[in-house]
C-alpha positions in Angstrom: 27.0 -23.6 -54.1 26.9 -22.8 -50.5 29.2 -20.2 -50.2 27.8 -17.4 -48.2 26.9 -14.3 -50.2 28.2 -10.8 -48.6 27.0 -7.4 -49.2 29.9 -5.1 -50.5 32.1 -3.4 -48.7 30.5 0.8 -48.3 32.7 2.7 -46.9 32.5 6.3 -45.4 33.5 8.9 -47.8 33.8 12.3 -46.4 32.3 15.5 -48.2 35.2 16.9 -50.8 34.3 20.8 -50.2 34.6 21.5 -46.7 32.4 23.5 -44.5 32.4 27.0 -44.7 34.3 28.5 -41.1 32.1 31.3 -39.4 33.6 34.8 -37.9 34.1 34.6 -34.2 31.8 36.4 -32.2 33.2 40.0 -31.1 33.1 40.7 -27.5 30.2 43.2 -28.1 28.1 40.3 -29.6 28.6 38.0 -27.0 25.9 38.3 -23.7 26.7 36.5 -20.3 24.0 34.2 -19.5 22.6 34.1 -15.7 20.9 30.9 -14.3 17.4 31.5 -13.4 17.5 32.6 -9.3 16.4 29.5 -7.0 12.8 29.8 -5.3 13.3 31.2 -1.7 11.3 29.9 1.3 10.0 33.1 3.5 10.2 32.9 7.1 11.0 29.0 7.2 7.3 28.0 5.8 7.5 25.1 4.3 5.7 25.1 0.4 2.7 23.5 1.1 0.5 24.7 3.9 -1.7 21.7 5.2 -5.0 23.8 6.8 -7.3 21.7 9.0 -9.4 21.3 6.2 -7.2 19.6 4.0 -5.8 17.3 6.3 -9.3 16.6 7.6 -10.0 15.7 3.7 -6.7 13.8 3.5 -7.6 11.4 6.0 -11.2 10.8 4.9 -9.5 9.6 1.4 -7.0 7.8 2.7 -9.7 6.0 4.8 -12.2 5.7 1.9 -9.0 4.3 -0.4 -8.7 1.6 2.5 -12.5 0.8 2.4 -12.7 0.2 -0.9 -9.5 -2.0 -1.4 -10.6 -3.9 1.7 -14.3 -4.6 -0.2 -12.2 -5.4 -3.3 -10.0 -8.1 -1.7 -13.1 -9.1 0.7 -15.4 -9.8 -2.4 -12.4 -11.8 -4.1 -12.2 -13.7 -1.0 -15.7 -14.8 -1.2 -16.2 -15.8 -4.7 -13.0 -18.0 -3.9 -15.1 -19.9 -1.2 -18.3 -19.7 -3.3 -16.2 -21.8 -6.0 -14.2 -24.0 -3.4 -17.9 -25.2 -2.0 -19.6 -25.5 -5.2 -16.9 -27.7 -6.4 -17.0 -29.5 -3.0 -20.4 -30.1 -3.7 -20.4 -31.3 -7.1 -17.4 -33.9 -5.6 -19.6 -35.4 -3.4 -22.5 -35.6 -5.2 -20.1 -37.2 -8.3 -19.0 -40.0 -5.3 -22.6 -40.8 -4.4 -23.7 -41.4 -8.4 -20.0 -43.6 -9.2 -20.6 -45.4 -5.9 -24.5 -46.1 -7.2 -23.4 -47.1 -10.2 -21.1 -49.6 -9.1 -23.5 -51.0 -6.7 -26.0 -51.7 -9.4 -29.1 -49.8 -7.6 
């Protein structure tokens, strides 16, 4: 009754006609392959060429990048204080009604 049930036993079984052998290429047939020539660098310039321009628009996105994560993490900063005093608030104003209560005013 609580034996455990195993699936049979499949084994590999391998093909019975065997593949069919194919002539070896010839000498004639056969082609040298090359790799592809590696990319030279002319008169020891270096690939990219930074222009005045393009550094002068690198460094106003890097600067803009900056701005905007600083606004980001500013802004997250203040809704964290906006909730810290609003829940300060609510505290004390909590205190003043239990204290009133238990005063019987």
């Amino acid at each position: 009754m609580l034996k455990p049930k195993y699936p049979p036993n499949y084994s590999y079984t391998p093909p019975a006609v065997a593949p069919a052998h194919l002539p070896e290429p010839t000498a004639a047939e056969v082609q040298p392959t090359l790799p592809a020539p590696l990319p030279v660098q002319q008169n020891g310039r270096p690939v990219v060429q930074l222009t005045p321009g393009s550094v002068a628009t690198l460094v106003i996105g890097g600067t803009a990048v900056v701005v905007v994560v600083g606004v980001v993490l500013v802004s997250m900063l203040l809704a964290v204080a906006v909730t810290a005093a609003s829940v300060a608030v609510v505290a004390v104003v909590a205190r003043a009604i239990l204290n009133d209560s238990r005063k019987g005013r």
